[in-house]
ZAKOL-9264 format. One record per residue (C-alpha): residue in one letter; x, y, z. Coordinates in steps of 0.5 Angstrom, whole numbers, plus 2048, in hexadecimal, padded with zeros to 3 digits. Layout:
AXYZ/...
//
This chain:
X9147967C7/X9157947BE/X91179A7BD/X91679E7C1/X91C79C7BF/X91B79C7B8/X9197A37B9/X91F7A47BC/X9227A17B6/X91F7A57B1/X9217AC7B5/X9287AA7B9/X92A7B17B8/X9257B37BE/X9257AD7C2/X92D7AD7C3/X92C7B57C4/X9277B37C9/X92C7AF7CD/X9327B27CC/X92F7B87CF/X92C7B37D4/X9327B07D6/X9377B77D6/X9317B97DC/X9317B27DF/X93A7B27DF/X9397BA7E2/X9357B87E8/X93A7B27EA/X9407B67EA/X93F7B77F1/X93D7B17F3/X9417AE7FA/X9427A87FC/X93F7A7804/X9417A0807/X93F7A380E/X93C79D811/X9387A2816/X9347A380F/X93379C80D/X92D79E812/X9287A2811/X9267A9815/X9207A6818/X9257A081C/X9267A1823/X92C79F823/X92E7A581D/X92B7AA821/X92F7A8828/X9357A8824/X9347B0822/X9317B2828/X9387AF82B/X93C7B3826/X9387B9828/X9397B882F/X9417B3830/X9447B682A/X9487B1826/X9477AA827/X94F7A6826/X9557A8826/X95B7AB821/X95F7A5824/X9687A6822/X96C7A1824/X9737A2825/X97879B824/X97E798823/X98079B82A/X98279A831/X97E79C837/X9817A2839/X9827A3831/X97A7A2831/X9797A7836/X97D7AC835/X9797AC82D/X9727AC830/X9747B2835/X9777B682F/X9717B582A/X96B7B682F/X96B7BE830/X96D7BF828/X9677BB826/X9627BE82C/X9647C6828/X9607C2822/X95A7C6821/X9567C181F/X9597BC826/X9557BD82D/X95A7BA831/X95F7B4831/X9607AE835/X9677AB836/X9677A883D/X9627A3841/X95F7A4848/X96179D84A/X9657A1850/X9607A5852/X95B7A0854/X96079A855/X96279F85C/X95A7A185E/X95879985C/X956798863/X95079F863/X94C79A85E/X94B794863/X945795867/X94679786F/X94478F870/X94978D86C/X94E79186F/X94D78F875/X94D788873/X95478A870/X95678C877/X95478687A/X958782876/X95E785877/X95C78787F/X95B77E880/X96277E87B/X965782880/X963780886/X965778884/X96B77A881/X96D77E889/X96A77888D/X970773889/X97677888A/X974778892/X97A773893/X975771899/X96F76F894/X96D768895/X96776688F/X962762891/X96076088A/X962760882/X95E765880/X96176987A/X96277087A/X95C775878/X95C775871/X95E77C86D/X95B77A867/X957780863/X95677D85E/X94E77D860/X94E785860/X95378585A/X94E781856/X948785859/X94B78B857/X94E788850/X94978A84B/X94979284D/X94B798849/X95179984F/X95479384E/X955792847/X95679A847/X95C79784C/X95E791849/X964793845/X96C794848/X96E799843/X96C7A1844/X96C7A183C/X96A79E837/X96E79A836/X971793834/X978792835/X97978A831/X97578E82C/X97979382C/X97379882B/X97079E82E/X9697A182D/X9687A982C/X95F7AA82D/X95D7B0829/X9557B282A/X9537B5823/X94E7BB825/X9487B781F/X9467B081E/X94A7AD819/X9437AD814/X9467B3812/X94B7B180D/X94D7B880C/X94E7BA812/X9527B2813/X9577B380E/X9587BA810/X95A7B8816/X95D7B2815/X9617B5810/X9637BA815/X9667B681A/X96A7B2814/X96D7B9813/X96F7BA81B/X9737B381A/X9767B5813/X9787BB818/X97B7B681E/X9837B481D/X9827AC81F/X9897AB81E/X9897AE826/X9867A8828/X9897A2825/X98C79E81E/X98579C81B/X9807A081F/X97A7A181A/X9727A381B/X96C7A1818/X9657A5819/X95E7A081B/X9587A181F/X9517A281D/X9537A8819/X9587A4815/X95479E814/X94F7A2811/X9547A680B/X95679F80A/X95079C809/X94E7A2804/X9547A1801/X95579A7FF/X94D79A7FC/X94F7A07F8/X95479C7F5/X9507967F5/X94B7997F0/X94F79D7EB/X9537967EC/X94D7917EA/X9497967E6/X9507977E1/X95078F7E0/X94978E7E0/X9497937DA/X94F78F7D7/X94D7897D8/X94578B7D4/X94978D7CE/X94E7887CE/X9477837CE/X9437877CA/X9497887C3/X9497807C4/X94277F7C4/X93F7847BF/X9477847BB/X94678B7BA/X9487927BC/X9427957BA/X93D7907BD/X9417917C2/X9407987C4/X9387977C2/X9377937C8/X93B7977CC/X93979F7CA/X93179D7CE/X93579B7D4/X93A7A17D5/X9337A57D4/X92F7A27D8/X9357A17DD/X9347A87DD/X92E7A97DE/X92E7A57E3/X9337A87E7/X9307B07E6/X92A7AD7EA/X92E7AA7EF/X9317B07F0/X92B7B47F1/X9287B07F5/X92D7AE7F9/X9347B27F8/X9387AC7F9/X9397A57F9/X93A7A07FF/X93E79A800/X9397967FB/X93879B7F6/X93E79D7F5/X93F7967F0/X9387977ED/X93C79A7E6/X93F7937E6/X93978F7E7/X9347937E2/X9387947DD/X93978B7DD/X93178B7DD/X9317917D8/X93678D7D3/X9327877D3/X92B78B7D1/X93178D7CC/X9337867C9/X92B7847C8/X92978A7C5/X92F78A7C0/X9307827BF/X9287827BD/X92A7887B9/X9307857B5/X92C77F7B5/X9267817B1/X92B7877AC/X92D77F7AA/X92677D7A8/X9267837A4/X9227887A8/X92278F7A7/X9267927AC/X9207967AE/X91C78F7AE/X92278B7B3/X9217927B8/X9197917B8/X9197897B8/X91F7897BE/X91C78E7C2/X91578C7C2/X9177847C4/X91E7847C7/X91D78B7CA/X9177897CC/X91B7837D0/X91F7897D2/X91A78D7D5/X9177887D8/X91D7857DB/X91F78C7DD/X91978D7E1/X9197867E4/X9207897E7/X91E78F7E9/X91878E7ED/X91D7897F0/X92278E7F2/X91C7927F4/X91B78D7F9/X92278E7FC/X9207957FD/X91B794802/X921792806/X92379780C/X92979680B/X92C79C807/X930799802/X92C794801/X926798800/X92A79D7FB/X92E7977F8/X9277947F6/X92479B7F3/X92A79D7F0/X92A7967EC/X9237957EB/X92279D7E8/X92979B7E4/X9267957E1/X9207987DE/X92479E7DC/X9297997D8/X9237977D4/X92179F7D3/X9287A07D1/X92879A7CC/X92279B7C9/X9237A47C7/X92C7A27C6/X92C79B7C2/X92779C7BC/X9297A27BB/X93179F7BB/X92E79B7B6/X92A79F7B1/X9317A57B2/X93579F7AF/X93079B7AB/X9307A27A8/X9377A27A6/X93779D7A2/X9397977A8/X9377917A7/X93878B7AD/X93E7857AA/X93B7807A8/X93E77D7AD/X93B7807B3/X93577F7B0/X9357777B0/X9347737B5/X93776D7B6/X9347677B8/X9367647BF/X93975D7C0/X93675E7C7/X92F75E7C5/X92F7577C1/X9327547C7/X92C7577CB/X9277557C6/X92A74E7C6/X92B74D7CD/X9267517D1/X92374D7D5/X92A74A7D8/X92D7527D8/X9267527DD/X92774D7E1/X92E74D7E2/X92E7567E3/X9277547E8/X92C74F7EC/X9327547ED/X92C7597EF/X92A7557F5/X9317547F6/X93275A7F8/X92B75C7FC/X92F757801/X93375C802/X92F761805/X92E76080C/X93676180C/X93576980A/X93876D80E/X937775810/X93E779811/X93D77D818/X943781816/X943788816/X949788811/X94378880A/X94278F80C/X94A79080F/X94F78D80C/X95478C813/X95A78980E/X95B79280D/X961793811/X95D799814/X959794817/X95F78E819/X96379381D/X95C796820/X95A790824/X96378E825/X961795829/X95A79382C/X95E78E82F/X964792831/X95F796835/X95C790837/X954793835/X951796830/X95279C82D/X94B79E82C/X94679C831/X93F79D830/X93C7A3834/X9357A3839/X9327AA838/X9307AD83E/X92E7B3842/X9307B3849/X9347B084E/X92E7AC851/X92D7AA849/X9347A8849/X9357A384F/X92E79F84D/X93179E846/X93879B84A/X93479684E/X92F79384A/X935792845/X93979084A/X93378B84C/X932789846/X93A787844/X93A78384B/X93377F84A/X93677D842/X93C77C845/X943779840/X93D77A83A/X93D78183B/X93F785836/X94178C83A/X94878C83D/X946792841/X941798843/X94479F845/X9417A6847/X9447AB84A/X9417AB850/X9427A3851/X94A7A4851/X9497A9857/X9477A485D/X9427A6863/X9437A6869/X94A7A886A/X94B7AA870/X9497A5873/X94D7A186F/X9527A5871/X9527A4877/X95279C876/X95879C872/X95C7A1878/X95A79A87C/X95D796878/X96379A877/X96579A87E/X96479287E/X969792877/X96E79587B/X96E78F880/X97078A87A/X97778687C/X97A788875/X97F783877/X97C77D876/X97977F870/X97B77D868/X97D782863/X97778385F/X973782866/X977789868/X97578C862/X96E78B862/X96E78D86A/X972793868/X96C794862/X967794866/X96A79986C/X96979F866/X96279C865/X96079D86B/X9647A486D/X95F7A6867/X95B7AD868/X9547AD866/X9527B185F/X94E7B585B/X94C7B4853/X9517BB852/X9567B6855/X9567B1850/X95B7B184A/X95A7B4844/X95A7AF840/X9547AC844/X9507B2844/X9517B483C/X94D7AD83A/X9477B083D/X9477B883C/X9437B9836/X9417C0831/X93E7C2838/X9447C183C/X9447BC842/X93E7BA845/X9397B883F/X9377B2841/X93C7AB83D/X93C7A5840/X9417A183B/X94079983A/X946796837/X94578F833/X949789835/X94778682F/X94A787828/X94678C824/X94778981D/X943783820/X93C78481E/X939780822/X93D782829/X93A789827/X933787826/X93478482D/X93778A82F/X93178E82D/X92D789830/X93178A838/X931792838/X92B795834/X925796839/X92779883F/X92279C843/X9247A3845/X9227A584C/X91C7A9849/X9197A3844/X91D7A683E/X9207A083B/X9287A283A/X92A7A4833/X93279F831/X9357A382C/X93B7A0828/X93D79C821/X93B795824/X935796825/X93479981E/X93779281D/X93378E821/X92C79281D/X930790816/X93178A817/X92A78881A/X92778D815/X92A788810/X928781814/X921784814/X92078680D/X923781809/X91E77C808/X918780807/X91D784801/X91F77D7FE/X91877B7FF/X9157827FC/X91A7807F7/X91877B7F4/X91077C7F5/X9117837F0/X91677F7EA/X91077A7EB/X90A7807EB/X90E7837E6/X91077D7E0/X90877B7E1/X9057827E0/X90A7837DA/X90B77D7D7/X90477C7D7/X9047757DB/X9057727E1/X90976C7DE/X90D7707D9/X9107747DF/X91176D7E4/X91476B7DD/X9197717DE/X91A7727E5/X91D76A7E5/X92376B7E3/X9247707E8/X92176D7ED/X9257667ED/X92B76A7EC/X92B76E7F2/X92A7687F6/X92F7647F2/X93476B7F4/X93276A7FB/X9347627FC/X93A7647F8/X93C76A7FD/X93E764804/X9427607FE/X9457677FC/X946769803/X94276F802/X93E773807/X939778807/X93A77E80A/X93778580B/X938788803/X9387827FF/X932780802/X9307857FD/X9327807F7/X92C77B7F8/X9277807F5/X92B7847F1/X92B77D7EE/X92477B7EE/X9227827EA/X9297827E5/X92977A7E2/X92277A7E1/X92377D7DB/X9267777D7/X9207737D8/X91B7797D5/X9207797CF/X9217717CE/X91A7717CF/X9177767CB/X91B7747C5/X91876D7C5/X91176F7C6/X9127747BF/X90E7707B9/X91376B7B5/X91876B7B9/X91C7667BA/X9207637C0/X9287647BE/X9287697BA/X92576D7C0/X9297697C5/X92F76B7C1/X92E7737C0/X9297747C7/X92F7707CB/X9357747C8/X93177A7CA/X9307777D1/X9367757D2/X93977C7D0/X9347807D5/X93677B7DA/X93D77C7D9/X93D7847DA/X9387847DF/X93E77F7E2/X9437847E0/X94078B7E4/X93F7867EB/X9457837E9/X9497897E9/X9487897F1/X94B7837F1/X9537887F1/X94F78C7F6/X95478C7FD/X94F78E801/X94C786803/X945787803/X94478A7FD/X9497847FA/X94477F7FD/X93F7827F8/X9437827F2/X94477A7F5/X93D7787F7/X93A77C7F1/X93E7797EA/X93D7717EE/X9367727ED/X9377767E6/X93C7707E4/X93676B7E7/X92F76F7E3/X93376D7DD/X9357667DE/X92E7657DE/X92B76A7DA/X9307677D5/X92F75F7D6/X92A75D7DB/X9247627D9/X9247617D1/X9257597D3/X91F75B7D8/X91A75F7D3/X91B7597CE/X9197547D3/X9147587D5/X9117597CE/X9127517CC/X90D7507D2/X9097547D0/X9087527C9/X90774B7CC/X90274C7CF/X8FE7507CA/X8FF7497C6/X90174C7BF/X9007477B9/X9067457B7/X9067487B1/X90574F7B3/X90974E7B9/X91074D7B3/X90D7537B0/X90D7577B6/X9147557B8/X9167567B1/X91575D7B3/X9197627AE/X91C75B7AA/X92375C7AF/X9217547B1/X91C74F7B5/X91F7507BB/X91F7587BD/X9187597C1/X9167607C2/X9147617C9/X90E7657C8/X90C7637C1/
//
């Protein structure tokens, strides 16, 4: 690497061509780039669940809706507005069909053709036996031999036996709309004919139906009508929108911040851009690659500018702090450029390729994000020391041709106070940071996991708020999952293993209900038909006389229920039949199952998973379940399952890596200490700080491991050169760490102004355990070292008169060892 950069610096001119020819193909190629925060991507192709979700769009259509909510009317005004908007939202070209009422009144009258013959002839023996006690007492002649009560009409046995079904639920609800009166507030369901993946075509048609409203005179429908858009399609601009404006927000204030560190760091413009003209390159680069291999960033990667640009500056501040360094000594600048690229860039290199194969760790991952996240960052560590090694000798020997000479200011290291108090008080600072270290390991058994979805959705957008006020107005989900058949029979075999399957878990289960097509039109009617007559004529001999108010309403109710006429698939509503039409038409094989359990509960999901998936098809074939909680369920097992083997994996290839580079299974445990400490110590501090790990900021640990590594490889680096001598070092290697600590901070740091809640809990996982590695780098691993090396010079059993010439060192005073001296 010496040789190299003083190459490049005696040719600058070809090198910064290079680059600059370089950069301009890279920023070419990463002008297209898109932002995908799809969560079906976050899987790959390969992923059963991946695969059923496309095969669903192919076959159903669009899952979710284009929810429009009218508020702020009266019921009659709500209405009225949800009849207006229907027909001019159903002319889109993009909508299949609109939904506005529910089927409650239809299955509300037919109820009784979904109880068994069984059970309606027990319904007519109730009411028979009521009957006959009831005529026996009117007779003025009737003397009763015993107390026995009357027969009981108590349903609640049936109603409880049928409580759980599609019908039920489909019927439970008084208002033909939907619709809440005391929240004054109706919903208008438009089926969009593409997935909402397709965020093209989603912001197409929700701006359509934002058209059609600026179109309407709310006026006519009361003071203060207003409408607000949600559902799946809506949720996802917002979404999208809200991680754009996350990254151009953090990526300008990280930007900001560097700048503002670096001008108070090196106290210079130009040493200023010197650190920074590598990084732009390299991000460059960087982001060309990324737009060849891919064609776009996901929720991870749209953030890594940030990040490698803090882990980029740091080489930066090495590199130039040492150059200054030794312009002060009196080297030529060609000379400084060789001696800070063989030594510290070595340290660089090294520390770079510790990082990198960490990230690289993180790419076998399944998880799409994390597997790009991880070979994006791990090719932009190494193509960030490329950039430095062609840009910065070439900066130098262009300036240093100009006549420019560092001040001497720049130049000069001023001495830490902080490494005297270490010197002097080591052993003390060692047994104190040890006793604060155990402290903290008590903690661990408190570290929690978030099961909550809201890491990879923010539920706080307003989209998503009114979505779930919707999804409890409607009184069940808006997006079920979708049990893929082919036949009727296919159908009924799904509906009753599911059904059996909620009966068996019972209150644990976490379907509501289960509805298919045929299921909603029951067998058998005629000879049901035939019961419900003979339970007709036997209601028209009740004495309503002697019956309560809401006793005559409930007779009078089931009188209609039992004039109800059989009927046919052709005969159900509308709104019931287009929820199981597809591309092909009627017919091709849906059975929905509708979660009971919230779908931002990542546990309540892999259950769910759990309960539906493995149902046997009459054939053998096991039933494909299609929808976005099972794409859930995968990630978050996906994440359960590979977390430990990638932290494991982590760890083992810093440790391979440091012992194969620094020549020495000691000096890479030496190096790999300070990070290891300070990730346990992050870990007793989360339950103090009321942190949880979550399914991004899992991601932290890590990238941790293979970023703060590199403070131990410069410190120990510096101390093992021939003479040095501990404060010095201290002082100029430590002002080094502290500054690439402090940018690396700055780029993670950046997410902490992201709204999105899950990429903030990165931001905030990662600076406490930036903050935490350099406490320790900064205290207790120099306090470490020296005690280490007073040990060990004891046990050597040094004469007394050598061991005050060894610890004389370079005449700085007797009480200065040198670890590796």
């Amino acid at each position: 690497m010496g040789a190299l950069a003083a190459h490049n610096h005696r040719r600058p001119v070809i090198a910064l061509v290079c680059a600059l020819v370089l950069s301009v193909v890279g920023l070419l190629s990463a002008r297209h780039l898109a932002l995908n925060a799809n969560l079906v991507d976050l899987l790959p192709q390969s992923f059963q669940s991946v695969q059923a979700i496309h095969t669903l769009e192919q076959r159903f259509g669009a899952q979710g809706w284009v929810v429009v909510v009218g508020e702020d009317g009266d019921p009659a005004q709500l209405q009225r507005f949800a009849e207006d908007l229907a027909p001019k939202l159903e002319a889109l070209p993009g909508i299949r069909y609109v939904e506005i009422t529910r089927p409650s009144s239809f299955f509300r009258s037919h109820a009784l053709y979904f109880l068994s013959p069984e059970d309606l002839k027990e319904v007519e023996h109730r009411i028979d036996a009521r009957l006959t006690w009831e005529k026996a007492r009117a007779n003025p002649l009737f003397v009763p031999l015993d107390d026995d009560p009357a027969p009981s009409l108590d349903f609640s046995d049936l109603e409880k036996k049928y409580g759980g079904n599609a019908v039920t639920r489909l019927s439970s609800h008084p208002s033909d709309y939907y619709l809440d009166p005391s929240a004054r507030r109706v919903v208008v369901l438009a089926k969009p004919e593409v997935s909402s993946a397709d965020l093209t075509f989603s912001t197409k048609i929700v701006e359509e139906v934002q058209g059609v409203l600026r179109q309407q005179d709310l006026s006519k429908y009361g003071p203060g009508f207003r409408t607000a858009i949600t559902g799946s399609f809506q949720k996802k601009m917002d979404q999208q929108a809200q991680i754009t404006r996350d990254v151009a927000v953090s990526s300008t204030v990280a930007t900001v911040l560097v700048l503002l560190y670096l001008f108070l760091h090196f106290r210079g413009a130009l040493a200023v851009g010197l650190v920074l003209a590598p990084v732009g390159a390299g991000l460059a680069w960087t982001y060309g690659l990324v737009a060849v291999a891919y064609g776009r960033v996901n929720l991870l990667t749209a953030f890594l500018g940030a990040i490698l640009g803090g882990l980029g500056v740091e080489h930066g501040i090495h590199l130039l702090g040492r150059y200054l360094a030794l312009r002060g000594e009196g080297r030529s600048s060609e000379g400084a450029t060789r001696e800070s690229f063989t030594h510290t860039g070595g340290a660089a290199l090294v520390s770079a390729l510790v990082a990198a194969l960490t990230f690289f760790v993180l790419g076998t991952s399944q998880l799409t994000a994390f597997r790009e996240f991880g070979v994006i960052a791990g090719v932009g560590m190494l193509v960030l020391v490329l950039a430095y090694v062609v840009v910065l000798p070439a900066l130098l020997g262009l300036v240093s041709r100009w006549g420019w000479n560092p001040r001497p200011s720049s130049t000069e290291t001023t001495e830490a106070p902080l490494g005297r108090v270490i010197t002097h008080r080591r052993g003390l600072l060692t047994a104190v940071s040890a006793l604060v270290v155990v402290g903290l390991l008590t903690q661990l058994p408190r570290v929690r996991f978030d099961y909550d979805i809201s890491s990879l959705q923010d539920q706080r957008l307003d989209s998503f708020v009114l979505d779930r006020a919707v999804n409890q107005l409607i009184g069940y989900s808006q997006v079920p999952l979708v049990v893929l058949t082919h036949s009727r029979e296919e159908e009924a075999a799904v509906v009753r293993e599911l059904q059996e399957r909620k009966r068996q878990r019972g209150e644990s289960s976490t379907v509501d209900f289960v509805a298919a097509l045929a299921s909603l039109v029951p067998e058998r009617q005629q000879e049901k038909q035939a019961i419900l007559q003979d339970i007709g004529r036997l209601l028209e001999d009740v004495p309503e006389g002697r019956l309560t108010p809401e006793q005559r309403g409930r007779l009078e109710e089931l009188r209609r229920q039992v004039r109800a006429k059989p009927f046919t698939e052709a005969d159900l509503p509308s709104s019931v039949r287009q929820q199981f039409q597809g591309r092909g038409g009627p017919g091709t094989g849906f059975v929905l199952v509708y979660p009971s359990a919230d779908q931002s509960n990542g546990q309540a999901m892999r259950r769910l998973a759990k309960e539906v998936r493995g149902v046997a098809l009459p054939d053998g074939r096991t039933a494909v379940v299609a929808g976005e909680a099972m794409v859930q369920a995968d990630i978050f097992d996906t994440v359960s399952r590979e977390a430990p083997y990638i932290l494991l994996g982590s760890t083992l290839m810093v440790l391979l890596a440091m012992w194969v580079t620094l020549g020495g299974l000691r000096s890479a445990l030496l190096c790999l200490m300070p990070t290891v400490v300070s990730l346990f110590a992050v870990l007793g501090l989360m339950p103090l700080l009321r942190m949880e790990f979550n399914y991004l900021n899992i991601l932290v640990i890590p990238v941790l491991i293979g970023t703060t590594v590199d403070a131990g490889v410069h410190l120990i680096t510096r101390l093992a050169s021939p003479g040095s001598d501990f404060v010095r070092v201290y002082s100029e290697t430590g002002k080094a760490i502290c500054g690439g600590l402090l940018t690396s901070a700055v780029g993670f740091g950046a997410l902490l102004l992201a709204d999105h809640p899950g990429l903030n809990s990165i931001g905030a996982l990662a600076n406490v355990g930036f903050g935490m590695n350099l406490l320790i780098m900064l205290v207790t691993f120099p306090a470490l070292l020296l005690v280490l090396s007073e040990r060990k010079r004891r046990h050597r059993a040094v004469p007394p008169r050598l061991r005050g010439e060894h610890l004389m060192g370079r005449g700085q005073g007797p009480h200065r060892p040198t670890p590796f001296h």
